[in-house]
VEXDREN-2710 file (C-alpha; in Angstrom, 1 decimal):
% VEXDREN-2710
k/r/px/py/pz
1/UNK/11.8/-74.9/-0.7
2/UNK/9.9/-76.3/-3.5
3/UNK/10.7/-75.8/-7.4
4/UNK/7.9/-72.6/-7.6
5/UNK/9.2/-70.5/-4.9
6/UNK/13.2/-71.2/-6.0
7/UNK/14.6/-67.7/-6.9
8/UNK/16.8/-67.4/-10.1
9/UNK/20.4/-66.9/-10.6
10/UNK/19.0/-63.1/-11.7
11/UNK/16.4/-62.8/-9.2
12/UNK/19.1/-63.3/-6.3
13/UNK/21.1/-60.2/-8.2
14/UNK/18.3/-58.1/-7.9
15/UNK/18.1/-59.1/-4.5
16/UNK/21.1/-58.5/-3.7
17/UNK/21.7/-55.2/-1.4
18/UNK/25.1/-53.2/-0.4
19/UNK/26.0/-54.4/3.2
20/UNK/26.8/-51.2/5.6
21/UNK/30.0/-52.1/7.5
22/UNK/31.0/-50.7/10.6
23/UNK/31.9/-46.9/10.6
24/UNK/34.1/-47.5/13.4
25/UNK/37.3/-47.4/11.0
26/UNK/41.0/-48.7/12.8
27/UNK/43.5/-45.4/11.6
28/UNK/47.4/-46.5/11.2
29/UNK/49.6/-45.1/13.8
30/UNK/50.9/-41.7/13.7
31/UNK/52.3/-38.8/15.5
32/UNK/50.6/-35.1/15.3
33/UNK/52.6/-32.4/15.8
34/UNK/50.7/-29.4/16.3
35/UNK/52.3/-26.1/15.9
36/UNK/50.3/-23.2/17.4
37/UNK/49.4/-26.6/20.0
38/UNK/47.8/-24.1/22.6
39/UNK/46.2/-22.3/20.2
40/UNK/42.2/-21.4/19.8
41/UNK/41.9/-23.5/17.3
42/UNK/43.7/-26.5/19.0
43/UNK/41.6/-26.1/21.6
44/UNK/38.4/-25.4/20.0
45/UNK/38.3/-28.4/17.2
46/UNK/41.3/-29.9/17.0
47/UNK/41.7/-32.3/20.2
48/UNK/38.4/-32.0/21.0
49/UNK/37.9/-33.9/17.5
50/UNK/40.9/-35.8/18.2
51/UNK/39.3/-36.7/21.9
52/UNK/36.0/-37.8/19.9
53/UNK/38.4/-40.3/17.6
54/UNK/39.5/-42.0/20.4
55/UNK/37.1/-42.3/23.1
56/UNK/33.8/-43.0/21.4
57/UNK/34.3/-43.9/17.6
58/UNK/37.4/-46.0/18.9
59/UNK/39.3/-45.1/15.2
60/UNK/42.6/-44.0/17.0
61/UNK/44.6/-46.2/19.7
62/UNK/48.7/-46.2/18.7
63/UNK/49.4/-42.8/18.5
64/UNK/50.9/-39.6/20.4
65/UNK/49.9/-35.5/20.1
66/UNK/52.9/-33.2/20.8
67/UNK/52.5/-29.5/20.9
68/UNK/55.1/-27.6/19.8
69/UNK/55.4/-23.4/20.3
70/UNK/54.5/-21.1/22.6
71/UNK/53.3/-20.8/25.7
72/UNK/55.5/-22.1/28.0
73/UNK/54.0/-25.6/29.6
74/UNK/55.6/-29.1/30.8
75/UNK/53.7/-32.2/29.9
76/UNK/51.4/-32.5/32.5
77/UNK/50.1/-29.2/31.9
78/UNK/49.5/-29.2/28.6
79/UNK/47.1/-32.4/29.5
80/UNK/45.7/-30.5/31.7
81/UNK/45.0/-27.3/29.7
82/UNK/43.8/-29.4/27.1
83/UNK/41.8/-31.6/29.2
84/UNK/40.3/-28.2/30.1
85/UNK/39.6/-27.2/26.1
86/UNK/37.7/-30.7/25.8
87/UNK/35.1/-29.9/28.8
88/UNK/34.4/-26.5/27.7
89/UNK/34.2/-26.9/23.6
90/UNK/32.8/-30.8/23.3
91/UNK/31.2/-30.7/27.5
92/UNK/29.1/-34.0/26.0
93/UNK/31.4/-36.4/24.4
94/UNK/34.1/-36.0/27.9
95/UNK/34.7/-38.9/30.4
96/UNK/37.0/-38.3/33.2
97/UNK/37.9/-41.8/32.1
98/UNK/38.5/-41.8/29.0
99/UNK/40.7/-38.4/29.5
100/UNK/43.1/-40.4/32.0
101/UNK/43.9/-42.6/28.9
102/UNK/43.8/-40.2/26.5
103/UNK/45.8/-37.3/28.2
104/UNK/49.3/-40.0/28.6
105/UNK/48.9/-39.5/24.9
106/UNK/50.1/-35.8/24.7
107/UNK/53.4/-34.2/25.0
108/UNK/54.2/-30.5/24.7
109/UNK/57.7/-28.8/23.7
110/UNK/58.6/-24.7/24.3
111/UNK/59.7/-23.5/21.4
112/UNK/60.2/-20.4/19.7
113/UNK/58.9/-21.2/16.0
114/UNK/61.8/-19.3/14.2
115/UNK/64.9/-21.1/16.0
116/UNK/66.6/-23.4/14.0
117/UNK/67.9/-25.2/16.9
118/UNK/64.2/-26.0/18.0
119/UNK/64.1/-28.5/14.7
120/UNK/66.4/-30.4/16.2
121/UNK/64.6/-30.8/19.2
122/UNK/61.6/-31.6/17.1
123/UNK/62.9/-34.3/15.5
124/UNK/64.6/-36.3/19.0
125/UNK/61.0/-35.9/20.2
126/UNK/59.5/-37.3/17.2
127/UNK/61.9/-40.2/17.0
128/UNK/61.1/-41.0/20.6
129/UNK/57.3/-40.9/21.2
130/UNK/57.2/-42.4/18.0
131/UNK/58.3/-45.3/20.1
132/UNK/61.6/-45.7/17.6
133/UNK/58.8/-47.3/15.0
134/UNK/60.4/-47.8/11.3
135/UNK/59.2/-45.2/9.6
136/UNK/56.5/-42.9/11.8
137/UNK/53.3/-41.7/10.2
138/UNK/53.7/-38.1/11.1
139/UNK/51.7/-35.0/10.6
140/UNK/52.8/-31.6/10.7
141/UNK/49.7/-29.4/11.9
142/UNK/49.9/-25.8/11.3
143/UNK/47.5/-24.7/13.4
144/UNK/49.5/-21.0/13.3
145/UNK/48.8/-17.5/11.8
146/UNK/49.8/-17.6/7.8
147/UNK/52.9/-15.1/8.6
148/UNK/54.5/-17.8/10.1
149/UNK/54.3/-20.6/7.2
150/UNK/57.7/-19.9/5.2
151/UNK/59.3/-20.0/8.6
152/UNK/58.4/-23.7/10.1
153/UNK/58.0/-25.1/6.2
154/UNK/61.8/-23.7/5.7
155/UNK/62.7/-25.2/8.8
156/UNK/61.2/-28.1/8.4
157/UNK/63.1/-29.1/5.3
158/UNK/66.1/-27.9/6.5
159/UNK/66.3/-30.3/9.0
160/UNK/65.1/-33.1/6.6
161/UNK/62.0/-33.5/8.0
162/UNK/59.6/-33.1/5.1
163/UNK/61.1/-36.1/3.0
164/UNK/63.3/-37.9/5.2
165/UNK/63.2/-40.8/7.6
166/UNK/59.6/-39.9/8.2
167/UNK/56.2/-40.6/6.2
168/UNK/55.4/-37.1/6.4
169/UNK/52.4/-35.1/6.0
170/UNK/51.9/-30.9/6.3
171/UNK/48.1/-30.0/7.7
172/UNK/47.6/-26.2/6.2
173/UNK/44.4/-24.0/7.0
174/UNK/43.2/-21.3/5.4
175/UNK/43.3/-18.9/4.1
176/UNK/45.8/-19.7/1.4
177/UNK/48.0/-16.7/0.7
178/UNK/46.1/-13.5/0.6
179/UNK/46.1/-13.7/-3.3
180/UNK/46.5/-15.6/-6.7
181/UNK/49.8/-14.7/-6.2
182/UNK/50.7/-14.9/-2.7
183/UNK/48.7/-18.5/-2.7
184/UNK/50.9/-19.4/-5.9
185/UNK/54.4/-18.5/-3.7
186/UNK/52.8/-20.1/-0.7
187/UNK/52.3/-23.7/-2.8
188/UNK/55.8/-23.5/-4.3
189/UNK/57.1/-23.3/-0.5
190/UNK/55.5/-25.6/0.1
191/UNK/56.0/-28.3/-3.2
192/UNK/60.1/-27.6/-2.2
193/UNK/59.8/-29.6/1.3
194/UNK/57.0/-31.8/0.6
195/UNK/55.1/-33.5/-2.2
196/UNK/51.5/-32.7/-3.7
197/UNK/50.5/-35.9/-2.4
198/UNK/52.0/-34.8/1.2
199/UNK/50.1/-31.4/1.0
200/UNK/46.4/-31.5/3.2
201/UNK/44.9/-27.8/2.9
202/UNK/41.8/-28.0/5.2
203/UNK/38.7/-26.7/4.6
204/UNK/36.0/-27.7/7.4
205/UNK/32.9/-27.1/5.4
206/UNK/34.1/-30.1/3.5
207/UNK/34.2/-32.3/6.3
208/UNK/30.4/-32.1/6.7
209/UNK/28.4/-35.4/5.8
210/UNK/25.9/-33.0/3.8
211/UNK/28.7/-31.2/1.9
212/UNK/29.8/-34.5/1.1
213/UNK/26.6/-35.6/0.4
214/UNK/26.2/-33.4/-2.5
215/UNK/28.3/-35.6/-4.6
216/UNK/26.2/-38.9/-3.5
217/UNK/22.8/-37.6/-4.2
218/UNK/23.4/-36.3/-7.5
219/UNK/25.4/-39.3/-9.0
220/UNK/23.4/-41.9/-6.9
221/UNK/20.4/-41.1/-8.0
222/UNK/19.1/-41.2/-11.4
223/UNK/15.9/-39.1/-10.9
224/UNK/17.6/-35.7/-10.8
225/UNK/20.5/-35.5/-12.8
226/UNK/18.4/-35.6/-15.8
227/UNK/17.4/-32.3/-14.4
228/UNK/20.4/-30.6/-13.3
229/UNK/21.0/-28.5/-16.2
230/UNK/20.2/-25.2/-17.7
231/UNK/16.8/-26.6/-19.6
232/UNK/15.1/-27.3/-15.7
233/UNK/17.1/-25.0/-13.1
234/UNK/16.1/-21.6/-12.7
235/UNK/19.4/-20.3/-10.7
236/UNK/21.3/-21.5/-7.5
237/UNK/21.1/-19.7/-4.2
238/UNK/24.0/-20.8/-1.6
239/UNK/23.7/-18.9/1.7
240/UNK/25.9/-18.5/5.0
241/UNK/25.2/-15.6/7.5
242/UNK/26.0/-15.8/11.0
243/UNK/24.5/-14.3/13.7
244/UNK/28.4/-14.0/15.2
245/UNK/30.5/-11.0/14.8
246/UNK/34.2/-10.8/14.3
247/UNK/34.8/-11.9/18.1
248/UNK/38.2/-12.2/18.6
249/UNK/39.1/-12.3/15.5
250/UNK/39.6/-8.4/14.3
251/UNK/43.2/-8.5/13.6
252/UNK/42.8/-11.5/11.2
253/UNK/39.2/-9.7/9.4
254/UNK/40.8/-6.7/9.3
255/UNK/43.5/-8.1/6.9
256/UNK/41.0/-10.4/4.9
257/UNK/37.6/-9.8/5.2
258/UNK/34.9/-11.8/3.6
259/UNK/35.7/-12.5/0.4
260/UNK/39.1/-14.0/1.4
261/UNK/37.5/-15.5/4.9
262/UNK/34.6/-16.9/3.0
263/UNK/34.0/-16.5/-0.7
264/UNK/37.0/-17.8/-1.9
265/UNK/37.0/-21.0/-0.1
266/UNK/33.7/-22.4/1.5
267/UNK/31.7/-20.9/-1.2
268/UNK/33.9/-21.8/-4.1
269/UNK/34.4/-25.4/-3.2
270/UNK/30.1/-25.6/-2.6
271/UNK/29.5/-23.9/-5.8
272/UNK/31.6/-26.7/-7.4
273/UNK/30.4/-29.5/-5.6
274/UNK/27.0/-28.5/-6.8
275/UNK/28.4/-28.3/-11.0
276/UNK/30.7/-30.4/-11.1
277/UNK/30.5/-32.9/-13.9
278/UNK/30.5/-36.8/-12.7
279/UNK/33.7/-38.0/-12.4
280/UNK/34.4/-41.3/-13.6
281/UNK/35.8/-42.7/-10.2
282/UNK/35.8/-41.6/-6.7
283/UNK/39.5/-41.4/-6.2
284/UNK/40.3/-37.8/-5.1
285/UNK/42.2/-36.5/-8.2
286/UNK/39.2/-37.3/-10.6
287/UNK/36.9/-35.7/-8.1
288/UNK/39.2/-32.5/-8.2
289/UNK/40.0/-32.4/-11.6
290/UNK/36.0/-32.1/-12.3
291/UNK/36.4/-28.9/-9.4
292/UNK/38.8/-27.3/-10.9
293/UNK/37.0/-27.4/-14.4
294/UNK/34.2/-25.7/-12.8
295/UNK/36.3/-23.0/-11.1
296/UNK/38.0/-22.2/-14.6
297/UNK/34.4/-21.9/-16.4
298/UNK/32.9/-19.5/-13.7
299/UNK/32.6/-16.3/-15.9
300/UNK/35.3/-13.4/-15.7
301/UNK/34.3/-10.9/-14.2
302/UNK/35.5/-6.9/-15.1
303/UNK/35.2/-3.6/-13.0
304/UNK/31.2/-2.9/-14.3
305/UNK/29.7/-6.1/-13.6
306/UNK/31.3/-5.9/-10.4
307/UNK/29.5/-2.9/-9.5
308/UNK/26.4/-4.7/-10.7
309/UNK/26.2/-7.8/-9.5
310/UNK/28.6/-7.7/-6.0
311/UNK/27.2/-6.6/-3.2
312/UNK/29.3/-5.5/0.2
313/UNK/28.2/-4.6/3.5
314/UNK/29.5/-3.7/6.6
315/UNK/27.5/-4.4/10.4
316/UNK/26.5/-1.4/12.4
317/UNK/25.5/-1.9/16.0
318/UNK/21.9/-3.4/16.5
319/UNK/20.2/-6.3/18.6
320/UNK/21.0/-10.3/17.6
321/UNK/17.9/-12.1/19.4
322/UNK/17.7/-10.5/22.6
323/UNK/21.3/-8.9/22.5
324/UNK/22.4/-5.4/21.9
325/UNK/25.7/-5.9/19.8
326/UNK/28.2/-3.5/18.8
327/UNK/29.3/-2.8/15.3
328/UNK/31.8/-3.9/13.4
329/UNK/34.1/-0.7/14.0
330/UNK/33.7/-0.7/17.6
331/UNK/35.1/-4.7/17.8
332/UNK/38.2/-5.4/19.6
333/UNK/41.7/-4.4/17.3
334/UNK/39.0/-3.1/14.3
335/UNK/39.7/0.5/13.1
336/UNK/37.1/2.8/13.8
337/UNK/37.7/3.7/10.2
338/UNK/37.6/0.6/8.9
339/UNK/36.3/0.0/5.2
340/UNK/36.6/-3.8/5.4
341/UNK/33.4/-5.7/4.5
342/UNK/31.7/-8.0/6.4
343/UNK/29.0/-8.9/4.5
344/UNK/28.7/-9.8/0.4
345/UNK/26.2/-10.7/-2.1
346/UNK/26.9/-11.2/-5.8
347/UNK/25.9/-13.3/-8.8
348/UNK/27.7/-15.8/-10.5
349/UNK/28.0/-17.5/-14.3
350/UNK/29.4/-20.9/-15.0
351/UNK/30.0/-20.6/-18.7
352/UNK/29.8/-24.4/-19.7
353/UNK/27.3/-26.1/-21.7
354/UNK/25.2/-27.4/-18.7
355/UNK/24.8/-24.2/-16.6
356/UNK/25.1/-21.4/-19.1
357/UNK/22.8/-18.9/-18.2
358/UNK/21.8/-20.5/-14.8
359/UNK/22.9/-17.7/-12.1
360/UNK/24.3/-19.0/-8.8
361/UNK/23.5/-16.5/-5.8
362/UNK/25.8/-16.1/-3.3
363/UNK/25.3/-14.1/0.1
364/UNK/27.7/-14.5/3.3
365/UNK/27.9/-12.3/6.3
366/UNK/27.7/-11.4/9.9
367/UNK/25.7/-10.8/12.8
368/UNK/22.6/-11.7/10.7
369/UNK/19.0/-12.7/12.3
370/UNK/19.7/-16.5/11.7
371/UNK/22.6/-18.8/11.2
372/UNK/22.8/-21.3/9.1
373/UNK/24.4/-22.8/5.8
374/UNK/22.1/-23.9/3.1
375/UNK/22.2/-24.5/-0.9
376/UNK/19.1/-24.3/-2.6
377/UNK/18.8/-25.4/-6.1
378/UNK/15.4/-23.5/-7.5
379/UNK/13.7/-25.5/-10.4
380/UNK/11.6/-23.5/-13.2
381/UNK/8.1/-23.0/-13.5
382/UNK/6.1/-24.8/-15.1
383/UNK/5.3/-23.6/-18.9
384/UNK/2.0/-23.2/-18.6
385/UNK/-1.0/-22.7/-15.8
386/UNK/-3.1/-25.6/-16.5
387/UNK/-4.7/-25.8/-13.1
388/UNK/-6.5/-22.0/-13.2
389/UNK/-5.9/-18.3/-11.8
390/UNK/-6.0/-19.0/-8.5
391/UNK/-2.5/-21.1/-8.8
392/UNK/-0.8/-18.0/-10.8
393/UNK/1.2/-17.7/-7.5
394/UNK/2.4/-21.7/-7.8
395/UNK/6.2/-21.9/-5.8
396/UNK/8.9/-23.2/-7.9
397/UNK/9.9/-26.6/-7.3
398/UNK/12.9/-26.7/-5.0
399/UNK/15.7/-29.3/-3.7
400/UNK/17.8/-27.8/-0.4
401/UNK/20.8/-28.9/1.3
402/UNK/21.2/-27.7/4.7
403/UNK/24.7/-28.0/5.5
404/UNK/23.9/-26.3/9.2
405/UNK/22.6/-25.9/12.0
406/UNK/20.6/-29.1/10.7
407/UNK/22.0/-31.4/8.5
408/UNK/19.2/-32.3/5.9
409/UNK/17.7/-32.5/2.3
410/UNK/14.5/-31.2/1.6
411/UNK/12.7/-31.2/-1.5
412/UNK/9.7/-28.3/-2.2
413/UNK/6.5/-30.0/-3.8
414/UNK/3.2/-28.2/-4.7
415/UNK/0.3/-30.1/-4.0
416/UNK/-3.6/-29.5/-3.7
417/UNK/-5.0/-28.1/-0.5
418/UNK/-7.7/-30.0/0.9
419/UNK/-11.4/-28.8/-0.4
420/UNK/-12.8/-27.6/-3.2
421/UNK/-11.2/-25.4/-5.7
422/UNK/-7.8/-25.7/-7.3
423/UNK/-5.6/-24.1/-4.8
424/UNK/-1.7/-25.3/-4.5
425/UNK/0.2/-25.8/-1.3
426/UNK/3.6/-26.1/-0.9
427/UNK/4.9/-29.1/1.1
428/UNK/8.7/-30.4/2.5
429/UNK/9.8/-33.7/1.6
430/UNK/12.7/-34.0/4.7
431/UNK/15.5/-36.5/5.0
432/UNK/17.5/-35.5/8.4
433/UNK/20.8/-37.4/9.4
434/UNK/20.7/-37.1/13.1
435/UNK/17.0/-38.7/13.1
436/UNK/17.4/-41.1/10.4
437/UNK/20.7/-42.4/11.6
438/UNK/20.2/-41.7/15.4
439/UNK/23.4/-40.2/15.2
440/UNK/24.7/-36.6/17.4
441/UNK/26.8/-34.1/15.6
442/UNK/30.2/-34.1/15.8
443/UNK/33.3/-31.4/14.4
444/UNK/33.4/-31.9/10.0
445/UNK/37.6/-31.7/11.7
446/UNK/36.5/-35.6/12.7
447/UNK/36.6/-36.8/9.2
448/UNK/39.1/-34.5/7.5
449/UNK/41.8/-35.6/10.3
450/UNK/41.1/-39.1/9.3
451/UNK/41.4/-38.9/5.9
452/UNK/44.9/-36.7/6.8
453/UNK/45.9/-40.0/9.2
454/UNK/45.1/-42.4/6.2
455/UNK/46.4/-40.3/3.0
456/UNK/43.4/-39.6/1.8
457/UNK/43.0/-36.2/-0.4
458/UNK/39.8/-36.6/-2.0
459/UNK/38.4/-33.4/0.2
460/UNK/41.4/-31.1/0.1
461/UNK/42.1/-28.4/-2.1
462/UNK/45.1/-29.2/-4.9
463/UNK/47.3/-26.2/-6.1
464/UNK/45.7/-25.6/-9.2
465/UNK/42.3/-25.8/-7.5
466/UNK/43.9/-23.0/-4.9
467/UNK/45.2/-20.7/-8.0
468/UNK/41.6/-20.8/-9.8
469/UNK/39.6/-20.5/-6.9
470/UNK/41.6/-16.8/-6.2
471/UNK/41.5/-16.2/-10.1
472/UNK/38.0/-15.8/-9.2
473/UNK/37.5/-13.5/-6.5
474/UNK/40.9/-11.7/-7.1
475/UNK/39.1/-9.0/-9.8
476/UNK/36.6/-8.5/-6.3
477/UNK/38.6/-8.1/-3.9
478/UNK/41.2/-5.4/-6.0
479/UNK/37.6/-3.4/-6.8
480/UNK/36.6/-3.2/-3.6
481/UNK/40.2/-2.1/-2.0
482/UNK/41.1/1.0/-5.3
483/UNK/37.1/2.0/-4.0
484/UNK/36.5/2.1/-0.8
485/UNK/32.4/2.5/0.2
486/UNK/31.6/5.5/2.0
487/UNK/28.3/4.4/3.4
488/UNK/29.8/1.8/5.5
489/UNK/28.3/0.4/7.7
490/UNK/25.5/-0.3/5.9
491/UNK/23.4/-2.5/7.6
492/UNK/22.7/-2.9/11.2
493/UNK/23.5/-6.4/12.8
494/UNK/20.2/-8.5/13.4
495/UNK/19.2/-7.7/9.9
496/UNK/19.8/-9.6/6.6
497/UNK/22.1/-7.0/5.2
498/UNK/22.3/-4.2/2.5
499/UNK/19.1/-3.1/1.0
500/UNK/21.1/-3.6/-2.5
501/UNK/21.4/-7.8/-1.8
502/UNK/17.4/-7.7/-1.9
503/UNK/17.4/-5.7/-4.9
504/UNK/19.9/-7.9/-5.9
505/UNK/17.5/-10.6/-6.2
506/UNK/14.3/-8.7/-6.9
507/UNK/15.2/-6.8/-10.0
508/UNK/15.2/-10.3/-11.4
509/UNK/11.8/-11.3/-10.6
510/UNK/13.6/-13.5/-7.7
511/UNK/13.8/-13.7/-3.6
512/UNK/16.7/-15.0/-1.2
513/UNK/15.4/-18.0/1.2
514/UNK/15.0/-16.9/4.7
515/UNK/14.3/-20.5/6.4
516/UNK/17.3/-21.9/7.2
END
């Protein structure tokens, strides 16, 4: 290389580019103990995400799976049932071969959750497929109804396996407490047996690449956060139906409904991840403590602008594609008098000095026409119509994250339509994961059990970010149970809900998104 075409000290910077290592990350060695083991869940996500971990991504090799509960099964049949679970729930990711390797991995124990004398089982079995290692990385999955929580935590630190000769860690799904207050005596349960930092409350949605993405595409690119503010964003829209009913889940609905199966969780931890301010490192307190900030500034809400702004519905029967469907009331273990809602829509403030006055739309329900999960971020109009009448009609700029069924961004552009005349056309701008990577989709439980394996909290909920997140929805859900609707149901499933969610919108010169 001669002396002209020598590159600089500052040149080679420039140059310099951000090597993509290998995503095929080694996890320690542990032990998961899965209460509720034979479970729907367990069967549906859980080892099938587990099964993914170890026979394509190659991330888990030392470790062992023991069941632990009811029903009654010796070890080979639980591989069996479970080898079952993986062919029916993740049919495309199983290899009888991999399975034979795999399957020597799990154990099961009978036990009746509430008998002391099962701990001590529990912990001879843990010492011994632990393979009598120092100190075992183990995980206590509660894959179990919330009833039963006080129960195995209290038993587990009785028997001194929260904080004792074990590196513990407690796996707990939602919904967290029924409540501000029942969540508030559920986390002081569980801060007696085990640390914050042992603590993993799971919430799927977070587990998604395009959840997580939020958080990359706003701080790692400088082109829009000069925009994300209150002087350039006309409101928020953050959508979730289903086309699913309550399946088999009517017992469970009937206690919670949507807000407490939906709103308070997945929807508060989007709308946050959408506000938050940049944190000044990616370690997983700073991220949460800019969370929390946002769930403490969302605006108070009293009994009239509840009425207002908070829409509730409830599915009658009607046709989902090609099905006839049932309603809501005629599900299995529903009451035929049931007032619980299905379906909400409501409007939301963030009272801080970048999104005051921005509104944040919110609809969530079931058996809709589409499903799908989708934030759209709607930009304002321009201030004035330079380009003539006929572009009076111009779409608003605006930047979507689909979470699901496809995981993409999309940004909405106007240009001008070929020909003469000045007449606007509104294009997509797409960036796709599974074409851009070449990559197939795989359970958001993937990542999140992982990050459990490792000790990584940056995508679970802390306690105070619990306690806020209820302080929210609380006021909702206490209106909606002192007055029950008398109209319900009040939408028929295959349609996109209430007449009041589009009225919702409209009244304000707005519409929802129907893409998907």
């Amino acid at each position: 290389m001669d002396e002209k075409t020598k590159q600089t000290p500052l040149q080679d910077r420039l140059l310099e580019k951000c090597e993509i290592t290998s995503q095929e990350i080694k996890l320690p060695p542990f032990t998961m103990v899965i209460f509720g083991g034979a479970g729907d869940l367990s069967q549906r996500l859980l080892v099938p995400s587990l099964y993914h971990l170890f026979a394509e991504k190659k991330s888990i090799s030392d470790f062992s799976i023991l069941g632990f509960g009811m029903p009654e099964f010796s070890n080979d049949e639980y591989r069996v049932f479970m080898k079952a679970a993986i062919k029916k729930f993740a049919p495309e990711h199983f290899q009888e071969s991999e399975y034979t390797e795999f399957g020597k991995r799990f154990f099961y124990q009978t036990a009746d959750l509430a008998d002391e004398n099962a701990y001590k089982v529990l912990c001879k079995m843990i010492e011994e497929i632990s393979q009598k290692k120092e100190t075992p990385n183990v995980l206590f999955y509660l894959a179990v109804p919330p009833q039963l929580l006080p129960v195995i935590v209290g038993n587990l630190n009785k028997h001194n396996l929260c904080k004792g000769v074990f590196n513990s860690k407690v796996i707990v799904e939602k919904p967290f407490g029924h409540n501000k207050e029942s969540a508030h005596e559920l986390n002081q349960l569980l801060l007696k047996a085990f640390d914050e930092k042992q603590i993993f409350r799971i919430d799927h949605f977070l587990g998604k690449d395009t959840v997580q993405n939020i958080i990359f595409f706003r701080f790692g690119n400088s082109i829009f956060e000069p925009l994300w503010n209150r002087k350039y964003i006309d409101h928020v829209q953050i959508s979730v139906p289903e086309t699913l009913g309550v399946e088999h889940r009517g017992v469970f609905y009937e206690q919670a409904g949507v807000v407490r199966d939906m709103v308070q969780n997945h929807i508060m931890q989007l709308i946050a991840l959408v506000a938050m301010e940049p944190p000044v490192g990616f370690e997983a307190n700073l991220i949460r403590d800019e969370k929390v900030k946002v769930f403490r500034t969302i605006r108070p809400m009293d009994d009239k602008y509840i009425d207002e702004f908070m829409v509730r519905g409830q599915y009658g029967p009607g046709k989902v594609g090609d099905e006839n469907v049932p309603g809501y009331r005629d599900e299995p273990n529903v009451s035929r008098r049931s007032n619980i809602a299905t379906f909400f829509a409501g409007k939301f403030y963030i009272d801080n000095w970048r999104w005051a006055g921005v509104p944040f739309y919110v609809r969530v329900g079931k058996r809709m026409p589409k499903a799908f999960t989708e934030i759209s971020i709607h930009f304002k109009q321009p201030p004035l119509k330079l380009l003539g009448r006929t572009c009076d009609t111009i779409e608003e700029n605006q930047l979507v994250l689909n979470v699901q069924p496809d995981e993409e961004i999309c940004v909405r552009l106007n240009v001008k339509y070929p020909g003469a005349g000045n007449k606007p056309y509104a294009v997509n701008m797409e960036f796709n994961y599974e074409k851009s990577f070449s990559i197939k989709k795989h359970p958001a439980y993937e990542r999140l059990i992982g990050d459990c394996i490792r000790g990584d909290l940056t995508l679970f909920a802390r306690q105070d970010g619990v306690d806020a997140m209820w302080s929210v929805v609380d006021p909702i859900i206490s209106r909606w149970e002192k007055n029950t609707k008398k109209d319900f149901p009040n939408y028929s499933a295959g349609s996109w809900g209430p007449k009041e969610a589009e009225m919702l919108m409209e009244k304000e010169g707005r519409k929802w998104r129907y893409s998907g």
